[in-house]
NUDRENKE-378598 format. One record per atom (N, C-alpha, C, O): residue in one letter; x, y negated, z. Coordinates in steps of 0.001 Angstrom, whole numbers, padded with zeros to 6 digits, always signed. Layout:
BEGIN
AXYZ...
***
This chain:
BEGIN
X+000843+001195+000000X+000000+000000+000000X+000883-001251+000000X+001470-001577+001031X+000976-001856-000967X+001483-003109-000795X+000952-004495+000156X-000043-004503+000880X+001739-005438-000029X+002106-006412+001826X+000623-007124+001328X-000001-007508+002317X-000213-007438-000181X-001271-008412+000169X-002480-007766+000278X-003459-008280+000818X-002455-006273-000379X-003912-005423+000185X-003585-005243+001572X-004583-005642+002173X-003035-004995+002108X-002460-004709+003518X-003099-006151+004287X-003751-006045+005326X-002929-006996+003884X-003022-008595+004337X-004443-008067+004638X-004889-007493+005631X-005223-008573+003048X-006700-008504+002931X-007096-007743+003960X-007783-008469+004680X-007018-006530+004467X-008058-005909+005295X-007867-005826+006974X-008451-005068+007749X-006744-006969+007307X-007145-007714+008695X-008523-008608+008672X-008981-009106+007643X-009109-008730+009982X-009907-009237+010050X-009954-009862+011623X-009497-009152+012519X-010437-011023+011914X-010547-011661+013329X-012032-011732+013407X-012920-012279+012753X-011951-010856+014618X-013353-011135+015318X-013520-012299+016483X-012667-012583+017324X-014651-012822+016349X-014483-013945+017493X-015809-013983+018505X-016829-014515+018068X-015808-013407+019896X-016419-013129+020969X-016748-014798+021991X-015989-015549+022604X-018007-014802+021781X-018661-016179+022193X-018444-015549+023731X-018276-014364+024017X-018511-016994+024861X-019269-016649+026136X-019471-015615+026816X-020701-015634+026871X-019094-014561+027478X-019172-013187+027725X-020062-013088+028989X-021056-012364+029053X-019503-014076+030229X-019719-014508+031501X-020011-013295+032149X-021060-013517+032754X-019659-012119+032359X-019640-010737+033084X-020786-010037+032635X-021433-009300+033379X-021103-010269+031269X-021824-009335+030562X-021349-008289+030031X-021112-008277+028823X-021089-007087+030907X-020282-006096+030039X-020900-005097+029627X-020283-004282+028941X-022034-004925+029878X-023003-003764+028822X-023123-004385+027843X-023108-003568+026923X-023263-005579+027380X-023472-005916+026228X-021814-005888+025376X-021622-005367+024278X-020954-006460+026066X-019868-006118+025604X-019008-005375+024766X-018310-005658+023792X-019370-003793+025752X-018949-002993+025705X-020044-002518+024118X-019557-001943+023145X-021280-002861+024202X-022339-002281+022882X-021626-002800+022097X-021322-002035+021181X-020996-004263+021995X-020509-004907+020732X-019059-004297+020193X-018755-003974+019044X-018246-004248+021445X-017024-003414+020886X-017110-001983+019903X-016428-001848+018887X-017918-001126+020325X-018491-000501+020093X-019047-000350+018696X-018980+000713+018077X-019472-001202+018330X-019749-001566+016758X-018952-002185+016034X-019128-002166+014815X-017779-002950+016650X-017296-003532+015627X-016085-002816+014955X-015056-003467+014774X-016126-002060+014735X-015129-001013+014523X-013544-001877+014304X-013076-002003+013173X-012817-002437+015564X-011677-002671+015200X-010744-001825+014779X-010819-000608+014950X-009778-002426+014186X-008434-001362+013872X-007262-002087+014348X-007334-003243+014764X-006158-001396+014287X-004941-001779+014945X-004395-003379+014306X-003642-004137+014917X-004978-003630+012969X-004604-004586+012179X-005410-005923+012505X-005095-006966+011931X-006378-005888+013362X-007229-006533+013361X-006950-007318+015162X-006391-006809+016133X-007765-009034+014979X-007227-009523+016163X-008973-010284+016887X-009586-011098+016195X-009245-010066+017580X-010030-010228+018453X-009727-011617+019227X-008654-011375+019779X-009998-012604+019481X-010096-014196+020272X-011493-013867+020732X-012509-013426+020196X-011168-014225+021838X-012424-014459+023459X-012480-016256+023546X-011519-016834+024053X-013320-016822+023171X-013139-018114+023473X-013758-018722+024896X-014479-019697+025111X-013105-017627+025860X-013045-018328+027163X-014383-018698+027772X-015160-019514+027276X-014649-017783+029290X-015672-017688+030167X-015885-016461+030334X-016752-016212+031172X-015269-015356+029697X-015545-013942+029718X-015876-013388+031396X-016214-012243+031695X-015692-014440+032268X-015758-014127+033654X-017364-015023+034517X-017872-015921+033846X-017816-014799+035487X-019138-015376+036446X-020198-014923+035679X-020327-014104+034769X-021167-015931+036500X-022248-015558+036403X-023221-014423+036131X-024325-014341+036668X-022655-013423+035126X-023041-011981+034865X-022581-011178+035957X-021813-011625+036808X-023275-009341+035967X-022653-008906+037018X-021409-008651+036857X-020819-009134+037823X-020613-008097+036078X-019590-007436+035603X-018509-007968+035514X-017630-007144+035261X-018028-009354+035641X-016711-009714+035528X-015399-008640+035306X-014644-008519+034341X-015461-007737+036924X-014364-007106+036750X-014355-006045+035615X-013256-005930+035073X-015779-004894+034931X-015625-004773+034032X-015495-005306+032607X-015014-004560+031754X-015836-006380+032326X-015654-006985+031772X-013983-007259+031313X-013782-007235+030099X-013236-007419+031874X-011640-007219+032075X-010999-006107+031782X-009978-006177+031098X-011503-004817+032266X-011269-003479+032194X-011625-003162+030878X-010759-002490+030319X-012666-003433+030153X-012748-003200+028759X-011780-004632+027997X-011056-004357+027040X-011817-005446+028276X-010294-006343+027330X-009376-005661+027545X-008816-005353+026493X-008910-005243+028433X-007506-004930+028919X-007281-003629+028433X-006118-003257+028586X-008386-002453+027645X-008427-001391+027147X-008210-001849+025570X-007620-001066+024826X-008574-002815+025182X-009226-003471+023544X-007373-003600+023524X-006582-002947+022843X-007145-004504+024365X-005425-004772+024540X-004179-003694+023417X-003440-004040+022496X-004422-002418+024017X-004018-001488+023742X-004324-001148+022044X-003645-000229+021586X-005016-001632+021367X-005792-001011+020017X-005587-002148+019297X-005233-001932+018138X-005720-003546+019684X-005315-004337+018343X-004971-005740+019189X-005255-005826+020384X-004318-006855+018438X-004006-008270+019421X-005680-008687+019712X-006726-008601+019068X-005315-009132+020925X-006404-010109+021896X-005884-011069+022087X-004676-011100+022324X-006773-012334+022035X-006386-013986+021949X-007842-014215+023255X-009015-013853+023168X-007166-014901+024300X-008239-015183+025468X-007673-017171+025134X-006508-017567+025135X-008629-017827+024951X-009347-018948+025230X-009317-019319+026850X-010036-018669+027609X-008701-020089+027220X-009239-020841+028785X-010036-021609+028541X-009989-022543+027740X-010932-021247+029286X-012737-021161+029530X-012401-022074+031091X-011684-021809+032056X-013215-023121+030793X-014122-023511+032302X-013754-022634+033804X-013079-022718+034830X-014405-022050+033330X-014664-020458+034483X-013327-019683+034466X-013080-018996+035457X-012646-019707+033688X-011133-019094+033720X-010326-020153+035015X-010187-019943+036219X-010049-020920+034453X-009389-022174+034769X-010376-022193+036843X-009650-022021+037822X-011446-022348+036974X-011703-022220+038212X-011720-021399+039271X-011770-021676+040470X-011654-019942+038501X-011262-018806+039134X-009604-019087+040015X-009194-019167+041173X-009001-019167+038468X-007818-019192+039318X-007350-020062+040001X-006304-019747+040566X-007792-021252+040211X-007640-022154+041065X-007989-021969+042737X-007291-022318+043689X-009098-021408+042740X-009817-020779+044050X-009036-020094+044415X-008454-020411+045452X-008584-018544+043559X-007911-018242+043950X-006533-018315+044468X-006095-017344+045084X-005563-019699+044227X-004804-020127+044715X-005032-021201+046222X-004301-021818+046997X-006395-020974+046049X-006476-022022+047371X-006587-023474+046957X-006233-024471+047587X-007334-023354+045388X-007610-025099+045243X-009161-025184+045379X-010114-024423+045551X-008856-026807+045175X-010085-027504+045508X-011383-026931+044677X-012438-027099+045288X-011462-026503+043830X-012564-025425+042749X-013284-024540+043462X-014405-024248+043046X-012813-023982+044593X-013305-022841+044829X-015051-022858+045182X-015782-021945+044800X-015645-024261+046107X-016808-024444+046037X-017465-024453+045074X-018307-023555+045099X-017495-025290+043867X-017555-025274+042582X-017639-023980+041868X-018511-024038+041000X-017191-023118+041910X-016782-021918+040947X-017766-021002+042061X-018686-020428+041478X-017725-020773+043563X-018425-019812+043620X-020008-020296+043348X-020902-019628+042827X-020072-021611+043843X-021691-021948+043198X-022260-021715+041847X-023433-021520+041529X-020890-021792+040914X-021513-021448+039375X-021145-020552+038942X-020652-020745+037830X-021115-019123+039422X-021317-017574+038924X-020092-017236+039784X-020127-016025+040001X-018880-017877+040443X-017858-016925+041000X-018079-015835+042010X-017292-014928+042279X-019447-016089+042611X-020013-015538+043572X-020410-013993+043141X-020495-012925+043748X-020551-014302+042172X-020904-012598+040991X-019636-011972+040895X-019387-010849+041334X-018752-012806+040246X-017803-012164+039338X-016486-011689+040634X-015534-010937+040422X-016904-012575+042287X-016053-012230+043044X-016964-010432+043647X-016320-009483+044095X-017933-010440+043530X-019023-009484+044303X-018586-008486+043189X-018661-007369+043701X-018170-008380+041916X-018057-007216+041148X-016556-006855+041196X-016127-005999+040423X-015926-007336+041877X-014404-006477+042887X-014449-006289+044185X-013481-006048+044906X-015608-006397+044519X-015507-005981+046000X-015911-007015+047343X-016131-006744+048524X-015902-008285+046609X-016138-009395+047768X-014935-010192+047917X-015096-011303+048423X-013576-009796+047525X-012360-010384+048393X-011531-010520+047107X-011476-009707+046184X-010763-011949+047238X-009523-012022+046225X-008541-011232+046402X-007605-011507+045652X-008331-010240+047176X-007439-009338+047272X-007714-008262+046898X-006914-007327+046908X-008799-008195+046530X-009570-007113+045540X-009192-006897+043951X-009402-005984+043153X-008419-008402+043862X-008785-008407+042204X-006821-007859+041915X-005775-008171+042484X-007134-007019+040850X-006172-006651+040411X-005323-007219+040019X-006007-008061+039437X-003761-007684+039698X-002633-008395+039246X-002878-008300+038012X-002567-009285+037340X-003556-007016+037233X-003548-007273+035336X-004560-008102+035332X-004435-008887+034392X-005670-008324+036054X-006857-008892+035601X-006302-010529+036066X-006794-011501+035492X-005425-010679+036964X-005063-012192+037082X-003908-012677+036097X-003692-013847+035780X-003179-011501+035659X-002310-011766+034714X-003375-012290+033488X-003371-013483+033185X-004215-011407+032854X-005016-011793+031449X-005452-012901+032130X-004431-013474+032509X-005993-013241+032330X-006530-014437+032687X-005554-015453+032812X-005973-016448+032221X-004492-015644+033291X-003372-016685+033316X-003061-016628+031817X-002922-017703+031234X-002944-015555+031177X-002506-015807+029501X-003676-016519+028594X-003663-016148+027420X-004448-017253+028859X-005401-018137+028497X-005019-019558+027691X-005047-020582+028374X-004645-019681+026206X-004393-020076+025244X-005411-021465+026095X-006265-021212+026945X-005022-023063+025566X-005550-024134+025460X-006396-023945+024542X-007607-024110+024690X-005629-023437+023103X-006557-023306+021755X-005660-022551+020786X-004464-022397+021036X-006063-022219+020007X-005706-020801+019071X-006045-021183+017463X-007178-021536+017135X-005060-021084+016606X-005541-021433+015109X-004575-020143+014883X-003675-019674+015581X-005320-019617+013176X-004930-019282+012345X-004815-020011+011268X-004760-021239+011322X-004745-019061+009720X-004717-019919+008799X-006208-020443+008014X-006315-021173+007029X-007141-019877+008723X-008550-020831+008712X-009688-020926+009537X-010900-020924+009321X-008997-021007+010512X-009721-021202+011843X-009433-022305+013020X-008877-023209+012396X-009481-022542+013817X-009125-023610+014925X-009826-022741+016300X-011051-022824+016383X-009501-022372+016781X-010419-021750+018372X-010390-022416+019050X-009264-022888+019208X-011664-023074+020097X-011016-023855+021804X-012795-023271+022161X-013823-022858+021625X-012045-023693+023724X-013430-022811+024020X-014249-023997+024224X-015376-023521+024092X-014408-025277+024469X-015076-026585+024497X-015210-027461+023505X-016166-027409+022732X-014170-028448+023417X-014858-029601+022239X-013187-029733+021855X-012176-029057+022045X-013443-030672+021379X-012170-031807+020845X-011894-033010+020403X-012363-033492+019372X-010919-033693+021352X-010922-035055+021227X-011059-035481+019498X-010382-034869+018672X-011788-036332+019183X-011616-036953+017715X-010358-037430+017405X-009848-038306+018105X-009837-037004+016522X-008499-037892+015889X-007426-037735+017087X-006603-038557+016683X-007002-037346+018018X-006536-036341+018682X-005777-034842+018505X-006379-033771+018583X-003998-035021+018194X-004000-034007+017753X-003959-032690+018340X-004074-032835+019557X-003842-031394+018016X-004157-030102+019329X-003260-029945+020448X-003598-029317+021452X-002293-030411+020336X-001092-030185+021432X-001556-031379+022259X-001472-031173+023470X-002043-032625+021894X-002251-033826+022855X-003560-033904+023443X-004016-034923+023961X-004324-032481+023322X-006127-032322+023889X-005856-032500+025164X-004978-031883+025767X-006638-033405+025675X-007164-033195+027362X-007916-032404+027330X-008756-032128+026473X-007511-031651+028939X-008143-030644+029713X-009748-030799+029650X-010608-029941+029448X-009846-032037+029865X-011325-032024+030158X-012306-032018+028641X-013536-031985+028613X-011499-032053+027592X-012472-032056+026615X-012472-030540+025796X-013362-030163+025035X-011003-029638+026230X-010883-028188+026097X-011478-027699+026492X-012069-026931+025732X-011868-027660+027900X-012568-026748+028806X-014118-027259+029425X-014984-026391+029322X-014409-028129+029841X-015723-029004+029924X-016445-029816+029021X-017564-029878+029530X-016458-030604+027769X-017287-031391+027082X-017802-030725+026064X-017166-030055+025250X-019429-030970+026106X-021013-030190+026000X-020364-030818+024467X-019671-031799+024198X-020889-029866+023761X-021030-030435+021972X-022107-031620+021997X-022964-031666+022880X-022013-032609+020941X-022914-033398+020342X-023811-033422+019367X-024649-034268+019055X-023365-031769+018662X-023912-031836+017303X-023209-032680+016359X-023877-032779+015330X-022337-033199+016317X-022116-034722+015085X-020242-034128+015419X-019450-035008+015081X-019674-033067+015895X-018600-033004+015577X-018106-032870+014413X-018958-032642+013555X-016699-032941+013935X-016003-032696+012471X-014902-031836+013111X-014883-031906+014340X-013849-030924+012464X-012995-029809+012381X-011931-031207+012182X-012259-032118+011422X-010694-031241+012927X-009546-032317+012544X-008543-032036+011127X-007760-032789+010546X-008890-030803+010898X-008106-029991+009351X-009147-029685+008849X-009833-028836+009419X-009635-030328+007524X-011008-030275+006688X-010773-029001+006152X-011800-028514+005679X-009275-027937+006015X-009087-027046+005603X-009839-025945+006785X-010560-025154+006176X-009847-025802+007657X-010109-025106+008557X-010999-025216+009665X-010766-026139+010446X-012131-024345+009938X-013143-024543+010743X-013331-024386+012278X-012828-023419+012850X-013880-025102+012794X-013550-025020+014852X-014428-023918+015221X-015530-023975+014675X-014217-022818+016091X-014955-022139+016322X-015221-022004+018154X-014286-021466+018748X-016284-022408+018920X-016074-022717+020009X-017393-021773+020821X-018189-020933+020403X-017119-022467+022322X-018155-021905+022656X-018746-022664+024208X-019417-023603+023781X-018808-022704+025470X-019489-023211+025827X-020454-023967+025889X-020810-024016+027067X-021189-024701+025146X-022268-025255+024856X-023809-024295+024318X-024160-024189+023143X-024569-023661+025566X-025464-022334+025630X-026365-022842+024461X-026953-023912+024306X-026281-021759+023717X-027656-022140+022679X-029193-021214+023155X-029515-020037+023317X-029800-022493+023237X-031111-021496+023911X-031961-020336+022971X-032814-019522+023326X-031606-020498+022163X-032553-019762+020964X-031447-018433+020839X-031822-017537+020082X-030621-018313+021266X-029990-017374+021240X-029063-016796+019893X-028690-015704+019463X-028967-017972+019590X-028011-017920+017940X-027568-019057+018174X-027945-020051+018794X-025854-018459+016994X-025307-019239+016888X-025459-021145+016611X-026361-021440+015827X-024905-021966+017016X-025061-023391+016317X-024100-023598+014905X-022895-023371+014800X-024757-023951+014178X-023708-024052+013243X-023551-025496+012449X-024388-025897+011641X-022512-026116+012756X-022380-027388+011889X-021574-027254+010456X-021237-026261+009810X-021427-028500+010256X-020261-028713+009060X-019020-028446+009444X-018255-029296+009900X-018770-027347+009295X-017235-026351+009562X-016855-026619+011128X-015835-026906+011755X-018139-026384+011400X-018298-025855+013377X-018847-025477+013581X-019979-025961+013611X-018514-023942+014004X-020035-023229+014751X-019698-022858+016073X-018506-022623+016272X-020526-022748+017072X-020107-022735+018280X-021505-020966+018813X-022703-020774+018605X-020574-020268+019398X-020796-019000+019687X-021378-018586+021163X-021588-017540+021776X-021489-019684+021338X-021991-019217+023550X-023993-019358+023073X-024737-020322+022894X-024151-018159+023039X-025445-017979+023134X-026286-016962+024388X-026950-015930+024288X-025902-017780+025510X-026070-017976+026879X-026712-016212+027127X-027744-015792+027650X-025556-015529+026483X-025706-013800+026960X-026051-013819+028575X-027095-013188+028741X-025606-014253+029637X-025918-014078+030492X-027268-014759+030904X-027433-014821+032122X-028103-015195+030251X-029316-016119+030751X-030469-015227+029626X-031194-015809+028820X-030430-014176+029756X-031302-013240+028420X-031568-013191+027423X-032497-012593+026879X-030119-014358+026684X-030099-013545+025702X-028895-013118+025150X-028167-012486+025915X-028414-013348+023753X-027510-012397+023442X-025941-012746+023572X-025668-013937+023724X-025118-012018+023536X-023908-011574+023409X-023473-011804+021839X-024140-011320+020925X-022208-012644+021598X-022393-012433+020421X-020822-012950+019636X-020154-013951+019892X-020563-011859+018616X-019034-011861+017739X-019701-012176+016261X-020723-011702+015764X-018876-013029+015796X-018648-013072+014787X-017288-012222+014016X-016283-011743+014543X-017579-012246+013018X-016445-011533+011904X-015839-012777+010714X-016358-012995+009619X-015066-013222+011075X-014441-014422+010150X-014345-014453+008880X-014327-015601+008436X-014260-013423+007923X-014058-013196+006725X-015587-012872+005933X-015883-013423+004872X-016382-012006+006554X-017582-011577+005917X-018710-012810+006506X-019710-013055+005831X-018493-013426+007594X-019637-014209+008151X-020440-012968+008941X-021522-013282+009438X-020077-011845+009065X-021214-011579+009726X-021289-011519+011470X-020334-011381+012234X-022267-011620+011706X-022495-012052+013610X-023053-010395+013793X-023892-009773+013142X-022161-009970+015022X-022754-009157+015752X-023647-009504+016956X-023159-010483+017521X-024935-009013+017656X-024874-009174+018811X-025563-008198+020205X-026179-007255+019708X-025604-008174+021079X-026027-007526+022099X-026689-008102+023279X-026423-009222+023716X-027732-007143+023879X-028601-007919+024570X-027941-007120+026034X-027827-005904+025882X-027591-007546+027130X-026933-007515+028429X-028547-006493+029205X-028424-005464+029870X-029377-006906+028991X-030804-006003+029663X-031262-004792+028937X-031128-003623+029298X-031872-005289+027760X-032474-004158+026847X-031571-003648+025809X-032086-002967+024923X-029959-003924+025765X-028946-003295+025278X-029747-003614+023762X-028846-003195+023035X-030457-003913+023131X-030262-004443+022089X-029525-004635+021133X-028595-005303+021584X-029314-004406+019749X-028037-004718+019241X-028559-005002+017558X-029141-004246+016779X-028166-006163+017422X-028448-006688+015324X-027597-007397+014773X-026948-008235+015398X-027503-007244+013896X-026563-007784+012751X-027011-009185+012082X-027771-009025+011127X-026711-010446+012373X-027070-011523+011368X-026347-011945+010361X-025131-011778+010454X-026786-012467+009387X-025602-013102+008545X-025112-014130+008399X-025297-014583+007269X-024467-014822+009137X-024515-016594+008989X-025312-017397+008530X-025844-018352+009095X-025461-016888+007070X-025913-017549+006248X-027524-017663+006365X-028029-018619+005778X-028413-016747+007093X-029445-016816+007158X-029879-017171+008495X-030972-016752+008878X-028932-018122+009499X-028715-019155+010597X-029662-020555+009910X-029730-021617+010528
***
């Protein structure tokens, strides 16, 4: 097989919002038939509010092993580990799902495993390929990626009226819950947190074909959309 068919049949999958939804997770992995060639980006929150946090981890940290994983620092990433160092977050974070995601190791930060604090410390600001842009929040306008503030990576709600800063390449994000349970999709921005943990779905995209996987965290649910019919 030569180096550009070889090229062609990588593919990046990209995993919205997870928040300790790991039955649904685990349904989506499950379908998406990765291969060793293929790279998977979490755009950050894969942890709270759902029950599962710690599984949730246990299946990345298995995916690990089978093809590259790209983790996004998420909101909820970023406050975990702060608490857990003994910062000021920790009120904050257990009020908004840490209280789950600490209860699915046992109750105690000494519960949580060193790989699961390691993945989590390896939490990318933001992630590009050669036609993509990943962050798990927004992005400053006219602002270039190395000079993003924290607070607009990890905390600022979309507006709808964003633009991609490389007209070549599209932002793919996620915190901002879509209630309808599908993707948002702008002019070369679509944003993937379709608030799996609040009933409804779980949900990957496939970068090359457009197509959206997704999974329902209750009734295990599972359908195929096509972007295009977003």
């Amino acid at each position: 097989m030569d180096e550009r068919a070889e090229q062609s049949e990588k593919k990046t999958f990209v995993i919205g919002d997870i928040h300790g939804c790991d039955i649904a997770l685990d349904i989506l992995l499950n379908r998406m038939d990765v291969t060793q060639q293929d790279t998977v980006v979490l755009l950050g929150d894969v942890v709270d509010r759902g029950p599962g946090s710690k599984e949730v981890i246990d299946l990345l940290l298995n995916l690990k092993k089978f093809c590259k994983v790209v983790l996004i620092m998420g909101n909820h990433e970023e406050m975990m580990l702060d608490s857990m160092r003994g910062g000021a977050s920790e009120g904050l974070w257990l009020q908004h799902g840490g209280q789950e995601a600490l209860e699915s190791y046992g109750g105690s930060y000494s519960d949580i495993p060193f790989e699961h604090v390691a993945f989590l410390e390896s939490g990318k600001d933001y992630w590009e390929n050669e036609t993509e842009i990943f962050v798990h929040a927004n992005l400053q306008p006219e602002v270039p990626l190395d000079y993003q503030e924290r607070e607009w990576l990890r905390w600022t709600r979309l507006t709808g009226f964003e633009q991609s800063p490389n007209p070549d390449k599209r932002v793919l994000c996620g915190h901002t819950p879509q209630p309808n349970g599908l993707p948002l999709v702008l002019d070369n921005w679509i944003c993937l947190d379709t608030w799996a943990y609040n009933g409804f779905y779980l949900t990957c995209l496939e970068t090359t074909t457009n197509m959206i996987y997704q999974a329902h965290q209750e009734t295990q649910d599972f359908r195929y959309i096509r972007l295009e019919d977003i």
